[in-house]
C-alpha distance (Angstrom), angle and dihedral (degrees) to the residues before:
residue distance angle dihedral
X1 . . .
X2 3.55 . .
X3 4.06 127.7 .
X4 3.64 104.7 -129.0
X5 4.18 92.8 117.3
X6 3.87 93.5 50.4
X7 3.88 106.5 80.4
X8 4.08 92.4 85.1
X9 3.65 123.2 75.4
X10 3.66 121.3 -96.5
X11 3.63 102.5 -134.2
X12 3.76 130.0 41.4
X13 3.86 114.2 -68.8
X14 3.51 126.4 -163.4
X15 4.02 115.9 -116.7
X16 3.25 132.4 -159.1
X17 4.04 111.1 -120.5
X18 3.14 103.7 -149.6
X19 4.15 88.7 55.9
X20 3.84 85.2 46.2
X21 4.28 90.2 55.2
X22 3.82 92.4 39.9
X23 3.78 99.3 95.4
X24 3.98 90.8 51.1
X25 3.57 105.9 23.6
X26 4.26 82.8 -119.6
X27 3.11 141.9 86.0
X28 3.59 109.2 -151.4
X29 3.77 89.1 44.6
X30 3.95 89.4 52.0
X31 3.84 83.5 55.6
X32 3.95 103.8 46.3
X33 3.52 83.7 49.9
X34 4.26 95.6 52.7
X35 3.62 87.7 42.7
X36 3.86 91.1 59.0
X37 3.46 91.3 53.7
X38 3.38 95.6 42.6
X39 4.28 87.6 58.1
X40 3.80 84.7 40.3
X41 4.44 90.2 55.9
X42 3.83 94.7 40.0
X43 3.79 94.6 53.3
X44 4.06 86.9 48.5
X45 3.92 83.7 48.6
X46 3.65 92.8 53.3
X47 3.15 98.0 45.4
X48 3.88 98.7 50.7
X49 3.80 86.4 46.6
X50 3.69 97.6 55.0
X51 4.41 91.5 46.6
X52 3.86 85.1 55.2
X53 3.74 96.5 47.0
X54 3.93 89.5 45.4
X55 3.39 84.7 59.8
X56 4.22 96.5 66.9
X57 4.31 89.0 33.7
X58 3.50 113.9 110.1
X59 3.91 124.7 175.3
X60 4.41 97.0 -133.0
X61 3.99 88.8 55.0
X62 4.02 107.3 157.4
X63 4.04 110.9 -144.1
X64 3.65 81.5 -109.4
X65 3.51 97.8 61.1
X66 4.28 88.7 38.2
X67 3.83 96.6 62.4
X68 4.44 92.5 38.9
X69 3.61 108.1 41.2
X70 3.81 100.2 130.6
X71 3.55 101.7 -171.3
X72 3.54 99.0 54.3
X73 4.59 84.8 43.8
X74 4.13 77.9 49.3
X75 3.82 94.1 51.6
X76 4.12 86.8 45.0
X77 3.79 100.1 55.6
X78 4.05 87.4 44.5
X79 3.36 94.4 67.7
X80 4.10 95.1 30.6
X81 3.74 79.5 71.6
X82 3.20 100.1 42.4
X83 3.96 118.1 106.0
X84 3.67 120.3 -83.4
X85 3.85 110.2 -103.1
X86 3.89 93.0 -120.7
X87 3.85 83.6 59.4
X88 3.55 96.4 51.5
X89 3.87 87.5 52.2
X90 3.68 102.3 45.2
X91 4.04 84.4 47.0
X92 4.16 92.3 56.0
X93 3.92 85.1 37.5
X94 3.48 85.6 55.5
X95 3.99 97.5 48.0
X96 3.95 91.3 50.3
X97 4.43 86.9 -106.5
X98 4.18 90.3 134.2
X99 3.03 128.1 75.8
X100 4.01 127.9 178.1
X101 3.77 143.0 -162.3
X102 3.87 127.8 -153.8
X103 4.13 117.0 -141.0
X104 4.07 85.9 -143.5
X105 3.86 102.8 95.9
X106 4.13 87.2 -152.4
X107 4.57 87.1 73.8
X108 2.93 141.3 57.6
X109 3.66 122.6 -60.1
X110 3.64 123.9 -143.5
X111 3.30 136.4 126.4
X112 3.61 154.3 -145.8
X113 2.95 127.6 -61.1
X114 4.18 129.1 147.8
């Protein structure tokens, strides 16, 4: 399993606002824009969770074999310690990685790039 998710802290940080608003002069903006990221890193999660836990499925499964499958228990507590996809945006917020684009022609336009 690769380390891609791992560069944010695990537990809940305290951030400066003002570093948080920089980018786009607000606030609220700054955190629309995190939280779209955040959606965008939690369905790229899921997804990479579910192709490894396909891999251990199989269709003749005993209840035995249900309730002790280690690998897919290992695969589970990987990503249960994993850090929280609002944490992983706010961190590439944070290190300039997101970009954004507004669909008003009268802003701004950039656009997304991660």
């Amino acid at each position: 399993m690769d380390n891609k998710y791992s560069n944010a802290a695990v537990t809940t940080i305290t951030v400066n606002r003002h570093e948080v608003a920089k980018p786009t002069n607000n606030l609220y903006m700054a955190i629309v824009i995190i939280a779209k990221r955040a959606e965008q890193i939690l369905v790229e999660m899921k997804e990479e969770m579910n192709e490894k836990l396909e891999e251990f499925q199989s269709y003749q499964d005993t209840l035995q074999e249900i309730f002790e499958n280690e690998e897919q228990i290992e695969v589970s507590k990987y990503y249960e310690k994993l850090p929280k996809p609002w944490a992983l945006a706010l961190q590439e917020w944070l290190e300039g990685k997101i970009t954004w684009r507004f669909e008003d022609n009268d802003q701004a336009t950039k656009d997304f790039v991660f």
